[in-house]
Every structure is written in C-alpha cells, then in structure tokens.
C-alpha positions as CSV (number, residue, x, y, z in Angstrom):
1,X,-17.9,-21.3,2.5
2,X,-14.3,-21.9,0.7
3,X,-14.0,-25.1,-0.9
4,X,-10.3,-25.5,-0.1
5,X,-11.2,-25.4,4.1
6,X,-10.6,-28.6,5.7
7,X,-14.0,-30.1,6.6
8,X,-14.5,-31.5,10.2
9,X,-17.7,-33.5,10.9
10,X,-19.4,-33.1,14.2
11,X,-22.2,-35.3,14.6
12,X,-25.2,-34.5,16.9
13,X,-27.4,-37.7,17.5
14,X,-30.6,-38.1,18.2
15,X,-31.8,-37.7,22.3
16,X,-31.3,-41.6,23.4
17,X,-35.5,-41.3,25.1
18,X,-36.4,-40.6,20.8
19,X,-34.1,-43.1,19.4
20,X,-36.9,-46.3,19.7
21,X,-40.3,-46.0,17.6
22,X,-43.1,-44.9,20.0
23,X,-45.6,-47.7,18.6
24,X,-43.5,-50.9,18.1
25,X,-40.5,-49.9,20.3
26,X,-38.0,-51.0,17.8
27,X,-34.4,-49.2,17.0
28,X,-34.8,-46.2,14.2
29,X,-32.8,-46.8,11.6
30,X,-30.6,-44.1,10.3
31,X,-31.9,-42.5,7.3
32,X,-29.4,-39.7,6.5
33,X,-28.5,-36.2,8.1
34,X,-29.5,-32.6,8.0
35,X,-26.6,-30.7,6.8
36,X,-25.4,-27.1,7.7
37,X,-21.8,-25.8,7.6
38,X,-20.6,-22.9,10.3
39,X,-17.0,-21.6,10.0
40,X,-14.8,-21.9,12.9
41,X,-11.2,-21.3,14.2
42,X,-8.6,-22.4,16.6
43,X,-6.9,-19.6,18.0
44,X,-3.1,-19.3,17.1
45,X,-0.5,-21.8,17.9
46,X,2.6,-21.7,19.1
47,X,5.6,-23.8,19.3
48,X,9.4,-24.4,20.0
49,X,11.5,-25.6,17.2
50,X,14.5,-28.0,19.1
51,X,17.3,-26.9,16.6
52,X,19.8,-30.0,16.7
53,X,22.8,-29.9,14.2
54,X,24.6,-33.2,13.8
55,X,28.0,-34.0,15.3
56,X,29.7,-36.7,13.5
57,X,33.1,-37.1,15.2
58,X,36.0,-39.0,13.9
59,X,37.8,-42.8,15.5
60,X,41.3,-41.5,14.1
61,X,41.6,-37.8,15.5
62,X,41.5,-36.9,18.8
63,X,40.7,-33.5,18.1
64,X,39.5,-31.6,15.3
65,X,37.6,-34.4,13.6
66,X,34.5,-33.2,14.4
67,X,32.6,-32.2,10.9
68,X,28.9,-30.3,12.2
69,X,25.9,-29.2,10.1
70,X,25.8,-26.0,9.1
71,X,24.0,-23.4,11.4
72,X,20.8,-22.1,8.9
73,X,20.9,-18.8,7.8
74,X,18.5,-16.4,9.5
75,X,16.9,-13.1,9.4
76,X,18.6,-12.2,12.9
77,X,21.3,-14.5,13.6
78,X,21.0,-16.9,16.6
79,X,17.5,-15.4,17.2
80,X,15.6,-17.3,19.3
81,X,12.8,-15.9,17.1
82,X,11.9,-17.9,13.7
83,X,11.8,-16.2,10.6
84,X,8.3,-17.0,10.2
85,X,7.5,-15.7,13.6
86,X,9.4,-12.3,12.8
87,X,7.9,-12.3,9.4
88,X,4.5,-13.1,10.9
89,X,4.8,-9.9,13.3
90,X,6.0,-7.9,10.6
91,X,2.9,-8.6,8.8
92,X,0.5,-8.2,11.2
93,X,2.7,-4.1,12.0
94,X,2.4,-3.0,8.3
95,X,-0.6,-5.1,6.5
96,X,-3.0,-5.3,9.5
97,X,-1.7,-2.4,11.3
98,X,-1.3,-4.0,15.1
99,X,1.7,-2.3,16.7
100,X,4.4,-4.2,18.6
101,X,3.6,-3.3,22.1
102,X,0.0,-5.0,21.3
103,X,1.2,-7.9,19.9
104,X,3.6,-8.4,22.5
105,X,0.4,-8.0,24.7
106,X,-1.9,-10.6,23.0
107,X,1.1,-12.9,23.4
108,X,1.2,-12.6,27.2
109,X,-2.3,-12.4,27.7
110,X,-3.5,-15.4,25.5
111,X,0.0,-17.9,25.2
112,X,1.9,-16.8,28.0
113,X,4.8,-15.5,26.2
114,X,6.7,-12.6,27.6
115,X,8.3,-11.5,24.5
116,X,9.9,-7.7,25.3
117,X,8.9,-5.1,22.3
118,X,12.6,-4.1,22.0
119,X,13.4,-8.0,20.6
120,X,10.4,-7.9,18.6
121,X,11.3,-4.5,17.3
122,X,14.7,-4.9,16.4
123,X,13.7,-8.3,14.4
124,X,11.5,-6.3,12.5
125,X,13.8,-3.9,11.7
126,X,16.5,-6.5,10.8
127,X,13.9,-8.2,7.7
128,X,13.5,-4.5,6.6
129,X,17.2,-4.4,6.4
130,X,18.1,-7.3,4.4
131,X,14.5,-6.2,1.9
132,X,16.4,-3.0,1.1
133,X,18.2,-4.8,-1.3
134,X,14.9,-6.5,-3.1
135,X,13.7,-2.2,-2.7
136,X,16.3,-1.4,-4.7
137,X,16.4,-3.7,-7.7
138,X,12.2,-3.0,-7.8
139,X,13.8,1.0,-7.9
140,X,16.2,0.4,-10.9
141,X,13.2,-1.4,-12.5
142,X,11.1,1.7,-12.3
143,X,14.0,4.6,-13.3
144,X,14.9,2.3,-16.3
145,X,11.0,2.6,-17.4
146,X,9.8,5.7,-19.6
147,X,6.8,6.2,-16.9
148,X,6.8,7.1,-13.3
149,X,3.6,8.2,-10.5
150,X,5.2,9.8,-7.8
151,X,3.5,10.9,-4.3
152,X,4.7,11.7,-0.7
153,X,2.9,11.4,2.6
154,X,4.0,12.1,6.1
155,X,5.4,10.0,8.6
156,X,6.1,11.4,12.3
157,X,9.7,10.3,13.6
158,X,10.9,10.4,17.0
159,X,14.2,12.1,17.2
160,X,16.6,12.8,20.5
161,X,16.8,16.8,19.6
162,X,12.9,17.5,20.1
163,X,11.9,15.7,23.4
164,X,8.1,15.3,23.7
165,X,7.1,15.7,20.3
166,X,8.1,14.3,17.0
167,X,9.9,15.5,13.8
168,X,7.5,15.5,10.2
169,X,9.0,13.0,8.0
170,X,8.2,11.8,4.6
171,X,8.1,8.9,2.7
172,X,7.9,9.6,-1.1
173,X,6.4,6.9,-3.8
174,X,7.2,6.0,-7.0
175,X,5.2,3.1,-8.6
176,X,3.7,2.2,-12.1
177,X,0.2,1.3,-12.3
178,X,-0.4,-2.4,-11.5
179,X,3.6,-3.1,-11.2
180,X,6.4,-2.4,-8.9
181,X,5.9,0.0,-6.2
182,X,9.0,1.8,-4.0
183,X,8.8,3.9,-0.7
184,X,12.0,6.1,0.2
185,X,12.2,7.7,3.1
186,X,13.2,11.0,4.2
187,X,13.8,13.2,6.8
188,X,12.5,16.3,4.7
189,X,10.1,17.4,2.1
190,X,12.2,19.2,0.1
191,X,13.3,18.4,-3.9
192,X,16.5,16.8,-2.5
193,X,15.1,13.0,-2.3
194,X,13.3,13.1,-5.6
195,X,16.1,14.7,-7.3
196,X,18.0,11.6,-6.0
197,X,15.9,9.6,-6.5
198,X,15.1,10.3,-10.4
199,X,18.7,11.7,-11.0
200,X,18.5,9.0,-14.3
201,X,14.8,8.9,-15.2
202,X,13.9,10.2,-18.4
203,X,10.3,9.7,-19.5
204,X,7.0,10.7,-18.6
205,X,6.3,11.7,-14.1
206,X,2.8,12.1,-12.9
207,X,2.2,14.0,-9.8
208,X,0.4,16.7,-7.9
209,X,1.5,20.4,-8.3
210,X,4.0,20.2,-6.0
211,X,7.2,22.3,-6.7
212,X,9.5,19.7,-5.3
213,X,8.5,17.7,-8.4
214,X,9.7,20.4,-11.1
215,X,13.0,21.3,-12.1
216,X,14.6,17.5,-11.8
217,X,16.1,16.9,-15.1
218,X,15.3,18.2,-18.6
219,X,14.8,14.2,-19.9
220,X,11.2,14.4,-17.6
221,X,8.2,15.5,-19.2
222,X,5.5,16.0,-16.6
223,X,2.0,15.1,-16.4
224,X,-0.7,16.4,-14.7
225,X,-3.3,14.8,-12.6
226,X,-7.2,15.5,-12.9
227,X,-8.2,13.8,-9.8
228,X,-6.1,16.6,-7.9
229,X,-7.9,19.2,-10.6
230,X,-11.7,17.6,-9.8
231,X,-11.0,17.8,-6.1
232,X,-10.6,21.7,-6.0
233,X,-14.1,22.3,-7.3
234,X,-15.2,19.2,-5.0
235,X,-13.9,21.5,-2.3
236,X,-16.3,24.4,-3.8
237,X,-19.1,22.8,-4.0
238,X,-18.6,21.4,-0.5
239,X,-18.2,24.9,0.7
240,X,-21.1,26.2,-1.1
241,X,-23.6,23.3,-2.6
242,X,-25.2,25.7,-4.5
243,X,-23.0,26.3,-7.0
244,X,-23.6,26.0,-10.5
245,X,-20.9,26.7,-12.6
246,X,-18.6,24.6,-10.1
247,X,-21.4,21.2,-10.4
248,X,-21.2,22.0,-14.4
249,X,-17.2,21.9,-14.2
250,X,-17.3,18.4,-12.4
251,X,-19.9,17.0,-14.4
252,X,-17.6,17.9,-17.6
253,X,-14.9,16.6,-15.9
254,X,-17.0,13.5,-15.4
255,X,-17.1,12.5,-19.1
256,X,-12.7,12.3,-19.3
257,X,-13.7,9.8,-16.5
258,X,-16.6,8.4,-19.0
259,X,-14.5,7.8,-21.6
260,X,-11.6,6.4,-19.0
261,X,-14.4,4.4,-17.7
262,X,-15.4,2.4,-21.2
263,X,-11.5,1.5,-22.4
264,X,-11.3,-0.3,-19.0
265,X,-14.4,-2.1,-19.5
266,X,-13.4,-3.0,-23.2
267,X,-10.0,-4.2,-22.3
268,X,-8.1,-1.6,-24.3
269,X,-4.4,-1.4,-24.4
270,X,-2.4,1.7,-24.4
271,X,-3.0,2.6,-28.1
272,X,-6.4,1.7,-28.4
273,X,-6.8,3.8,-25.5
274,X,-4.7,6.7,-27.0
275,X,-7.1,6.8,-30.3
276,X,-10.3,6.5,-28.3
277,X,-8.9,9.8,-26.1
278,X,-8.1,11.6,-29.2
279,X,-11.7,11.3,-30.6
280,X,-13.8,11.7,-27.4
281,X,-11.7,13.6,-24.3
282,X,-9.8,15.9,-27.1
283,X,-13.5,17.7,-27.5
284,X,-14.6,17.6,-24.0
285,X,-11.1,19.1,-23.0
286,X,-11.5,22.1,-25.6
287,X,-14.6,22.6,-24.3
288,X,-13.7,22.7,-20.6
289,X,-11.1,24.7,-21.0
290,X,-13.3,27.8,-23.2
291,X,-15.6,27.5,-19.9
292,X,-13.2,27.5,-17.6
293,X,-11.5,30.6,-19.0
294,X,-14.7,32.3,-19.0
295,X,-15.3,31.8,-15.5
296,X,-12.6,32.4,-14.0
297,X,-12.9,35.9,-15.9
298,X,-16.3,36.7,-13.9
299,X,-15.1,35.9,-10.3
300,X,-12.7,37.9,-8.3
301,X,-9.1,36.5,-7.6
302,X,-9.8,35.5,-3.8
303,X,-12.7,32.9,-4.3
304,X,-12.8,29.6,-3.9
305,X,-13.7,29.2,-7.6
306,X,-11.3,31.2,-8.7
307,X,-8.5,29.1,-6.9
308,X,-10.1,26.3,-8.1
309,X,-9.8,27.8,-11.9
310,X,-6.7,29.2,-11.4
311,X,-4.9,25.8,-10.1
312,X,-6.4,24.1,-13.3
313,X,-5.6,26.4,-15.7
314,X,-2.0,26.8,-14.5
315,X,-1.6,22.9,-15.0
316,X,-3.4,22.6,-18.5
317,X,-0.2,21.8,-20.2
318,X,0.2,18.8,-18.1
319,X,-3.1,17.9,-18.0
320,X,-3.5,17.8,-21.4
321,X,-0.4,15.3,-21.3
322,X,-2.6,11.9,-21.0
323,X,-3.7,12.8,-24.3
324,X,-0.6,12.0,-26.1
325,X,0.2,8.6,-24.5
326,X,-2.0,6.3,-23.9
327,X,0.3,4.8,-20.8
328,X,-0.7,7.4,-18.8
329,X,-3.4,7.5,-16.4
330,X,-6.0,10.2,-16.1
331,X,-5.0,10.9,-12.6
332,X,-2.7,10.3,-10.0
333,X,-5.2,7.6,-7.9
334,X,-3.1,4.5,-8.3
335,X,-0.6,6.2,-6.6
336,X,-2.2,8.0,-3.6
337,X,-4.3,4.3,-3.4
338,X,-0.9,2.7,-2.7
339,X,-0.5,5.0,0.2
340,X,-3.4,4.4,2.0
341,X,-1.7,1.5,4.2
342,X,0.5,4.1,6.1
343,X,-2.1,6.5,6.8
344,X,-3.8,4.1,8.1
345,X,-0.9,2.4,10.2
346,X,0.0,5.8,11.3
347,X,-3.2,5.9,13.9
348,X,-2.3,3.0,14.9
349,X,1.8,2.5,15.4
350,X,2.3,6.5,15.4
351,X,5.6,7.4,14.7
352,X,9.2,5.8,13.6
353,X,11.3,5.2,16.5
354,X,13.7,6.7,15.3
355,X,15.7,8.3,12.0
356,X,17.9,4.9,11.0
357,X,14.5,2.8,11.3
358,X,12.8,4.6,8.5
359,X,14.5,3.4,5.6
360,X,13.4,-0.1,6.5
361,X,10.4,0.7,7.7
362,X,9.5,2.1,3.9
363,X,11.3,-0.9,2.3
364,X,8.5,-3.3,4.2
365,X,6.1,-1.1,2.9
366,X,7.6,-1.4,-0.5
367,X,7.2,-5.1,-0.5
C-alpha cells in the first residue's frame, strides 16, 4: 500500500483466558506482533467555515471610522458554497462523471445537506466562466504553434424551440500531443467554428476527412490520419473475417505502426524520428500504395473494400505528410483519446442545459 498513507495502529490483544502460561500460570510476556496492513476510509466530511472579518472602529469618530477586512474573493460572490466545495463538485461532474442531481442526492442521503441542483449548477457554471480566460490563453498558445490535431464530437443541448428532445451540438478540439488541449463549443457542425477558430494558424492540421476541415486558409498544410485509414478495412474484415486482401492491407499498415512503435521505445526526438521514417515507412508506403491500387482495380465501386481503398487513396497526399516532419503523429489518436471524457460523461449527465452553458462547460473540459 502507498507509502505516503497515514498509518493508524489497531491493536488486537490476546483473549484475557490465554494471556497466563497454562503450566506455571505466570503473565506472557510480549514478544512482538504479527503484522498485516488493510486500506480503509472515512467517508467524506463536511464542514462550515464561520467567515468573521475584523471590525476595528475608531475613539475619535463617531461615524465612519470603522476600517474592515476585506471580503475574499470567490468563485460566486457571497456564495454560501466554498470554492473548494464548487471546485470539488465540478470535479466529481466532468473527471468522474457524477451528475449534479446525484450528488445533490448523496449529500441528502449520507450528510443531511439539502443543497438544490439549481445552486450547485449555477456554481459550476460560474468556475467555467472565469476558466474561459485560462481557455483562451492555452488557445493563443496552440494557433501561435506550427502544429495542430483537431477533432469534434457531439454534445446534446437542451434548447426552448424543440420541447422534448434536444438539439446536436458540437464541441471541436484542438490540442498538441502531450501539451495544451482546448474544447470550443458550438451549436453546429459546420466549417464556421474552425474557420474561427484557426483564422491565424499557419502550419501543419491533422484530422479526419471531414470537409469542414478543408478550405480554412492557404498557410495550412493538412495531414492525414492512418488510424482513420486502418479503421475502414477493420470495418471489412469485421463485416467479412474472411478476407484476405483486407487482413494483408492491415498487416502492412501494421509495420508504419512498427516502426512508430520502436522510435517511442528509443526515445527519439522529432528528427531522429523523421530519418528513421524516411528509411523504413517510405518503402512500406510505396509498397502499400502499388497494392492498394491494384485492388481496388479488381473490386466493383459499391464494396466495402472498395470504399475502404477509395477513402485511402483519396487521402494519400496527406497521409504521406508524416513523412516529411517528424512532429507529426501517425494518426490522429492523441486527439480522439482526449475526447473520450465527454463520451463518457454524456451517458451519464446527458445534455447541456442549455445554449449559454456550453462554452463553460467545454472550458472545464479544457482544463
């Protein structure tokens, strides 16, 4: 068990009728202790902080010669919630997934605190608000880089026009591997919020195929992403296991991940990585291309191979990109790993309350 647990001694004597020798009837002495460790828990405390600012008055004024301490600053103002409590319950909504109206229900249940999911709610809300600002430096950070992932998963929103049922939002990623990550929010899927969003980015943006990620500035180069590419003959071999030509192409595609594989192990940085790409995925990529071509040539437009060759040969260009800067990933998976969270969050919160919540909602995600 962790070293840095505090370490409580319980001590379980010896039955008082075994304590005296059985021949001479004299005390045992105590000759040490048979030692086990079991972890253990307390559940949650909580408590009332008595917030008591001085009054120092004055013996020459009457009035106005009272000087008083400074009222703390807080996340909501006068709240008769902490900031660690509201930044506790935001935690537990967006890292452990435990909606409000649950927590609000352990509370009553095990503490007695009635604690309405409006108040605990709107204090949520009110940290996302003031994080915004910490979003948005983390944002500048990324467009002033020369390498971008970008992503975009769903999010349902309630909204007051469709009663019953909720409008398909989106909130759309942007991250480098291993450093700052940024959700935006928005209330469509269209190129609008990317073209926003990367209106002064010029380098190097991974993604899917998606079309909203084209066109957004001639200063992006785009770059392909062979875990999307794998996953369509995946899909084929899923569909029919027997499959030859479509267990070949993963394999092949396999040995990119091989080589991906042994700069990690070796600690490579980007140009070592770069020159041990051009000598061993350069081949492997001519190679699986020449195939490719050839089978696609042999199947008929409508099957699932063909889709499968079709979507990878469309995006060689850019997935031949990783090639020429060792930066850039092989695939898109840091990314799509970062969004993860909210999928699972969503089985278990749902939906946004509403439209104004969402841009706070994906700054506490950012964070």
């Amino acid at each position: 068990l962790p070293e840095h647990l505090e370490r409580r001694e319980v001590i379980i004597a010896v039955p008082q009728d075994q304590r005296n020798c059985a021949l001479c009837g004299a005390p045992r002495p105590l000759i040490g202790y048979d030692v086990r460790e079991e972890l253990d828990c307390t559940p949650a405390k909580y408590f009332v902080n008595v917030i008591k600012r001085e009054k120092l008055g004055a013996h020459c004024q009457e009035e106005q010669g009272v000087a008083t301490a400074p009222a703390p600053a807080q996340i909501v103002p006068k709240s008769k919630l902490s900031d660690g409590f509201i930044i506790e319950a935001l935690a537990k909504k967006y890292q452990q997934h435990q909606p409000v109206f649950r927590q609000c229900a352990n509370l009553l249940e095990d503490h007695g605190i009635d604690l309405s999911r409006q108040t605990l709610t709107e204090s949520i809300l009110a940290a996302g608000d003031l994080l915004g600002a910490v979003v948005r430096a983390q944002a500048a950070v990324l467009v002033a880089g020369t390498y971008l992932q970008a992503d975009e998963t769903r999010v349902p929103c309630q909204v007051s026009d469709k009663p019953g049922r909720n409008h398909t939002a989106w909130f759309h990623q942007y991250s480098v591997p291993a450093g700052p990550v940024v959700f935006m929010f928005s209330m469509g899927r269209g190129r609008a919020a990317p073209a926003q969003f990367l209106k002064d980015f010029k380098g190097k943006l991974q993604s899917d195929a998606f079309a909203i990620y084209d066109k957004l500035g001639d200063g992006i180069t785009h770059a392909g992403c062979w875990g999307h590419a794998r996953r369509k003959f995946i899909d084929t071999i899923k569909a029919a296991p027997g499959c030859t030509r479509a267990i070949q192409t993963v394999q092949r595609i396999g040995k990119l991940y091989a080589v991906e594989c042994e700069a990690r192990e070796a600690g490579m940085d980007f140009i070592q990585r770069l020159v041990l790409r051009q000598a061993k995925s350069v081949p492997v990529l001519a190679e699986l291309k020449t195939r490719l071509v050839e089978i696609r040539g042999q199947l008929a437009p409508g099957e699932r191979l063909a889709k499968a060759c079709d979507y990878t040969l469309g995006q060689w260009s850019r997935l031949e990109e990783y090639l020429k800067d060792g930066q850039i990933e092989i695939d898109n998976n840091w990314c799509e790993g970062g969004m993860r969270p909210i999928a699972l969050g969503r089985k278990n919160w749902l939906h946004l309350g509403n439209e104004r919540a969402g841009p706070k909602v994906a700054a506490i995600i950012s964070i």
